[in-house]
C-alpha positions as CSV (number, residue, x, y, z in Angstrom):
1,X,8.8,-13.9,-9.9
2,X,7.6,-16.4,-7.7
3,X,10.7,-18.6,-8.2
4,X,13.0,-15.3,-8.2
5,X,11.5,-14.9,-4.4
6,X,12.3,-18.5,-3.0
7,X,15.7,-18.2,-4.6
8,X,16.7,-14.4,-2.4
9,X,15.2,-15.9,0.3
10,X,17.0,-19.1,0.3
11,X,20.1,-17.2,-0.1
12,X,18.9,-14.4,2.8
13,X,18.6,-17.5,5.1
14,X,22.3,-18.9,3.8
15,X,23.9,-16.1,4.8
16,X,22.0,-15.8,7.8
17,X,23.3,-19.4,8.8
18,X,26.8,-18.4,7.9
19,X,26.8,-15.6,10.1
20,X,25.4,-17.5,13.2
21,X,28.9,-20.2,12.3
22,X,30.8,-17.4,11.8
23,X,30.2,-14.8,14.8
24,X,28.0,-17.1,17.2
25,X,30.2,-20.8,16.6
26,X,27.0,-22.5,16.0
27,X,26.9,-24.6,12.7
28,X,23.5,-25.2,11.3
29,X,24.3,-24.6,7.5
30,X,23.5,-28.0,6.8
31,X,20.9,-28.5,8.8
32,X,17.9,-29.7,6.6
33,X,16.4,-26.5,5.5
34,X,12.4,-27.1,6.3
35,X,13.3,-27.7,10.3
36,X,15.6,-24.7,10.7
37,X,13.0,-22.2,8.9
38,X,10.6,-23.3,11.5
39,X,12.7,-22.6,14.1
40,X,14.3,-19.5,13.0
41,X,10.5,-17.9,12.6
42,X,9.7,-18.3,16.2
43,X,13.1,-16.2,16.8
44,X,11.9,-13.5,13.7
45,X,9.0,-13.2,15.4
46,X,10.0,-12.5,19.3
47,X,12.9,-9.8,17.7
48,X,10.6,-8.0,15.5
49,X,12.2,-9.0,12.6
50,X,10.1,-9.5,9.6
51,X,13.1,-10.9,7.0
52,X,16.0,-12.6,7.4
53,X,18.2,-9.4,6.6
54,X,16.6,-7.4,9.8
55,X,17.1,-10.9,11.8
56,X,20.5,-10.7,10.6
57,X,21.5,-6.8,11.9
58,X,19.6,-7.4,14.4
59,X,22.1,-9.8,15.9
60,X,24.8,-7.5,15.5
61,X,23.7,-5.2,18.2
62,X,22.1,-8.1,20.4
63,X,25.4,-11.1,20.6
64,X,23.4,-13.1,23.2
65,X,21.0,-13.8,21.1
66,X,23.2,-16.2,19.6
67,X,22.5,-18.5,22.4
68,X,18.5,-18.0,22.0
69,X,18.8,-19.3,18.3
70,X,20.7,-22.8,19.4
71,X,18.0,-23.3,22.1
72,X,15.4,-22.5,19.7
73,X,17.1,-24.9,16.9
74,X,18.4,-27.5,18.7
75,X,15.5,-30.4,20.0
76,X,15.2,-31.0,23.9
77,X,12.3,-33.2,23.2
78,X,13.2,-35.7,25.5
79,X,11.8,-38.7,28.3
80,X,13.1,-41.5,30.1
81,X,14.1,-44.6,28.3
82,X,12.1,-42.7,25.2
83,X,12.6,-45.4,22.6
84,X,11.9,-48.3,25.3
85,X,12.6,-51.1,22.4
86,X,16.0,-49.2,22.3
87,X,16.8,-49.8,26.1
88,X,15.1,-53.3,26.3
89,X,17.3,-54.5,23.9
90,X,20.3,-52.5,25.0
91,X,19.6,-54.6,28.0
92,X,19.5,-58.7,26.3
93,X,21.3,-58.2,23.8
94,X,24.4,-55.2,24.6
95,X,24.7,-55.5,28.1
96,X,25.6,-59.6,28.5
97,X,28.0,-59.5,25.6
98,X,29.5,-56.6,26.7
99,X,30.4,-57.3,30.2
100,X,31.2,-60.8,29.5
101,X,33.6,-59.6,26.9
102,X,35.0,-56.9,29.9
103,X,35.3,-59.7,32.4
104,X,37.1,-62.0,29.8
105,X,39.5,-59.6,29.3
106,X,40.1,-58.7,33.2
107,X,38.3,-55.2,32.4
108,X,35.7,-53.4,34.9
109,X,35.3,-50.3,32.9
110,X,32.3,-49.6,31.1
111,X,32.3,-46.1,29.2
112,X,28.9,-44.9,27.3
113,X,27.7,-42.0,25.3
114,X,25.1,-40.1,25.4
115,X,25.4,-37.7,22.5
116,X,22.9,-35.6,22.5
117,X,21.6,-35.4,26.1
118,X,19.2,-32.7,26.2
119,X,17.9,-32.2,29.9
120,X,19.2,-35.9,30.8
121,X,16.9,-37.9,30.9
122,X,18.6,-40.4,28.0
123,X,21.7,-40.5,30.1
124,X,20.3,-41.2,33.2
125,X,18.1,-43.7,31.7
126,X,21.6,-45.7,31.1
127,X,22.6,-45.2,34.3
128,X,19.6,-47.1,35.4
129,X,20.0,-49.5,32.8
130,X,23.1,-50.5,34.1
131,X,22.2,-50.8,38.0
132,X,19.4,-52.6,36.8
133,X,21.2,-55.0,35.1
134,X,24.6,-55.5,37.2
135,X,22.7,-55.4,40.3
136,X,25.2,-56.7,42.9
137,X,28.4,-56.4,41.1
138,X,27.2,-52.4,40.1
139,X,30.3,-51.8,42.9
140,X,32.7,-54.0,41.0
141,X,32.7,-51.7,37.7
142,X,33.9,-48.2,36.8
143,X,31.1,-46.7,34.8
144,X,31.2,-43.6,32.7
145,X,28.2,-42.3,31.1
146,X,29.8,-39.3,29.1
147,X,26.4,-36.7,28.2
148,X,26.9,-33.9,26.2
149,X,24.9,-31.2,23.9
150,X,25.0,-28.1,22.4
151,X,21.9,-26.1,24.8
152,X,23.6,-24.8,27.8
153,X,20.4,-24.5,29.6
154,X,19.4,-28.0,28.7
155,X,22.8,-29.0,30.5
156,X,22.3,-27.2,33.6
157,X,19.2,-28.8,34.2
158,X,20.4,-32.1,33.5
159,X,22.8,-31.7,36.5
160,X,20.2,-29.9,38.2
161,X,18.6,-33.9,37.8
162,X,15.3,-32.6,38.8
163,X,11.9,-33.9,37.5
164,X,8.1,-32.7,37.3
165,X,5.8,-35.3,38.5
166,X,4.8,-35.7,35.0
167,X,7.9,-36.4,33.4
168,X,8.0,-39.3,35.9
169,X,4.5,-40.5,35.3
170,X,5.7,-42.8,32.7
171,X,8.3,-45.2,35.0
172,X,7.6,-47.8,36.1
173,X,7.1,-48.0,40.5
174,X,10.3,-49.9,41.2
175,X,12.4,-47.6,39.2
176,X,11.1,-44.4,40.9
177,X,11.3,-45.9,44.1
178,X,14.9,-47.3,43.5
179,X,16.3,-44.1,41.6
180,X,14.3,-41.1,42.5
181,X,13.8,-39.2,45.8
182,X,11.4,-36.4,46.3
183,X,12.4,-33.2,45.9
184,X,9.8,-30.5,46.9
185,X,7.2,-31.2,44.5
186,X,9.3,-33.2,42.4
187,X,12.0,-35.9,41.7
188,X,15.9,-36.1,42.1
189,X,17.7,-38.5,40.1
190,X,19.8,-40.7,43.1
191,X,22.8,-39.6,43.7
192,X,24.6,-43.3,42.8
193,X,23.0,-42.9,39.3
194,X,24.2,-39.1,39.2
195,X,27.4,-39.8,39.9
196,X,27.5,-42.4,37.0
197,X,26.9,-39.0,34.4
198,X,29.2,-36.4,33.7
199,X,27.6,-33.4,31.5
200,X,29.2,-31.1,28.8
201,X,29.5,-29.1,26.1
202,X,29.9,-30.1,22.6
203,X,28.5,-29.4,19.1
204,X,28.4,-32.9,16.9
205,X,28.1,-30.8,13.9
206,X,30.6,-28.4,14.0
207,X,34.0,-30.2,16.3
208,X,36.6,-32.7,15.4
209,X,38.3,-34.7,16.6
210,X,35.6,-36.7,18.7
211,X,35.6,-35.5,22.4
212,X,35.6,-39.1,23.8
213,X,37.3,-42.5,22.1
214,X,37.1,-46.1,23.0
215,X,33.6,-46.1,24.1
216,X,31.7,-49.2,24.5
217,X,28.2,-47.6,24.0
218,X,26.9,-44.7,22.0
219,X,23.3,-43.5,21.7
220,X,23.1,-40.9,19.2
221,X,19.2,-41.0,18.7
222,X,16.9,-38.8,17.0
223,X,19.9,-36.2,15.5
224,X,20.4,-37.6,12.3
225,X,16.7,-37.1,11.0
226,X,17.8,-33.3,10.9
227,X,20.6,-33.2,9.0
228,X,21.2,-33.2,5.8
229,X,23.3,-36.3,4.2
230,X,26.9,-34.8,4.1
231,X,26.2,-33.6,7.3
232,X,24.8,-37.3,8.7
233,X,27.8,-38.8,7.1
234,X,30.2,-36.3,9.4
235,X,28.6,-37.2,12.1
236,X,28.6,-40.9,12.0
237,X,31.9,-40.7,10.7
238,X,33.1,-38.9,14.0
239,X,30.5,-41.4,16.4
240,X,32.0,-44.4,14.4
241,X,35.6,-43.1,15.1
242,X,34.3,-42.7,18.8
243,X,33.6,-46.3,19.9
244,X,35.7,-49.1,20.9
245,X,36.0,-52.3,18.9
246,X,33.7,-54.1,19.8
247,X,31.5,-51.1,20.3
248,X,27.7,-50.6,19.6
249,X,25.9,-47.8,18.5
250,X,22.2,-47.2,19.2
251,X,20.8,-45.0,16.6
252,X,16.4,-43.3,16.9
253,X,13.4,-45.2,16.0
254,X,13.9,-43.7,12.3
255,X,17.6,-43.3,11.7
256,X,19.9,-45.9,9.7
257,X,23.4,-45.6,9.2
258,X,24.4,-43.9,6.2
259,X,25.9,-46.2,2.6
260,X,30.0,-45.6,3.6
261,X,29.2,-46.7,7.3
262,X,27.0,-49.3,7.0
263,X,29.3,-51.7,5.5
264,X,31.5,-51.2,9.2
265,X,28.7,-52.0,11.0
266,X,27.2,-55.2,12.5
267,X,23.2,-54.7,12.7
268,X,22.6,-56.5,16.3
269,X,18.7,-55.7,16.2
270,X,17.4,-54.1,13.0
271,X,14.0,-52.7,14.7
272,X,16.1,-51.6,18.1
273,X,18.7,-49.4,15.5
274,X,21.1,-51.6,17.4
275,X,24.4,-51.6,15.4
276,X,28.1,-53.4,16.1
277,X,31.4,-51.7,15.0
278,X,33.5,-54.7,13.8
């Protein structure tokens, strides 16, 4: 009986996930299973629903709820320069190569990717990055920092660009000083590092053909870990197709690429999740 139970109600919960694709446009069928029945209980629970039938005919009367279930399933867990490894050695290792190769080639473009941005703080982060690191000749390049994400909410407070004290506690002095200006009682992102970040909407899972091509610098951190392979593979697959070549892909703390990519990839730093399309 048991196994008769787990069985209806992993096929309750398939359904369920093919009607959000279907009616909502939000794809989380292969999602992996454990992180989107977590989620999907906090919505169960603030609907009334107790199964994921009621959830289900419950959302033919309420469409907006749609929009609830990809805030409550999609991760906005987010800081500035979260995986600071990541952005260190973005910095010595990325950075030199890639505007050396730019300036060798009479180039003064420099188009990045964040692709899953959340409330912006990753996107800014590279914004920073690069004043940081061009200093003087900042004025000399073009530089597009493309964000994008599938929470609407998330997105308008990234262009919002507004910060609690506490999610600025962690910077260092200089960098609020150089890149953050009070606002009330908290922080705006500058406007020359706004201006470097343009925000949109796009679902990685469920969209080809990629949105943006011959990029020089993707971050797509901390997605992969909740997917499921096939679904890890789609997205790399689009990502890969994304960059420039040379381009690098920065991948979470966690996250390797998957067997078909990895053979296209150069690993630049094995601990940063640094990788080299050649």
């Amino acid at each position: 009986m048991g196994n008769n139970g787990s069985d209806n109600n992993g096929k309750a919960l398939g359904l369920l996930l093919e009607k959000v694709y279907q009616d909502g446009g939000y794809d989380f069928r292969d999602y992996k299973r454990g992180t989107v029945t977590r989620r999907l209980q906090r919505r169960l629970y603030a609907t009334g629903a107790t199964t994921y039938e009621e959830y289900a005919h419950f959302l033919e009367n309420h469409p907006e709820e749609y929009q609830n279930i990809a805030e409550d399933l999609t991760i906005k867990v987010s800081s500035f320069f979260r995986s600071r490894n990541s952005f260190q050695q973005v910095a010595r290792l990325v950075l030199p190569r890639l505007v050396a190769h730019k300036i060798k080639r009479g180039e003064r473009n420099l188009r990045f990717w964040s692709a899953a941005c959340a409330r912006g703080e990753e996107p800014y982060s590279m914004a920073m990055l690069l004043a940081d690191f061009l200093g003087n000749q900042l004025a000399e390049f073009e530089i597009s920092i493309y964000a994008s994400d599938i929470n609407r909410q998330a997105l308008a407070e990234a262009e919002a660009a507004v910060y609690s004290p506490k999610e600025v506690e962690s910077l260092p002095p200089p960098t609020l000083a150089n890149h953050f200006s009070r606002n009330g009682e908290g922080y705006m992102v500058s406007s020359n590092i706004r201006q470097m970040v343009s925000f949109s909407y796009f679902d990685l899972v469920s969209t080809n053909p990629p949105p943006f091509t011959t990029l020089d610098c993707i971050f797509c951190c901390n997605i992969l870990i909740y997917l499921q392979r096939q679904l890890q593979e789609k997205v790399l697959s689009l990502v890969y197709d994304s960059l420039a070549t040379p381009g690098y892909l920065v991948l979470g703390e966690v996250e390797t690429p998957t067997d078909s990519l990895r053979h296209r990839l150069e690993c630049v730093n094995a601990k940063a999740k640094i990788y080299k399309k050649v």
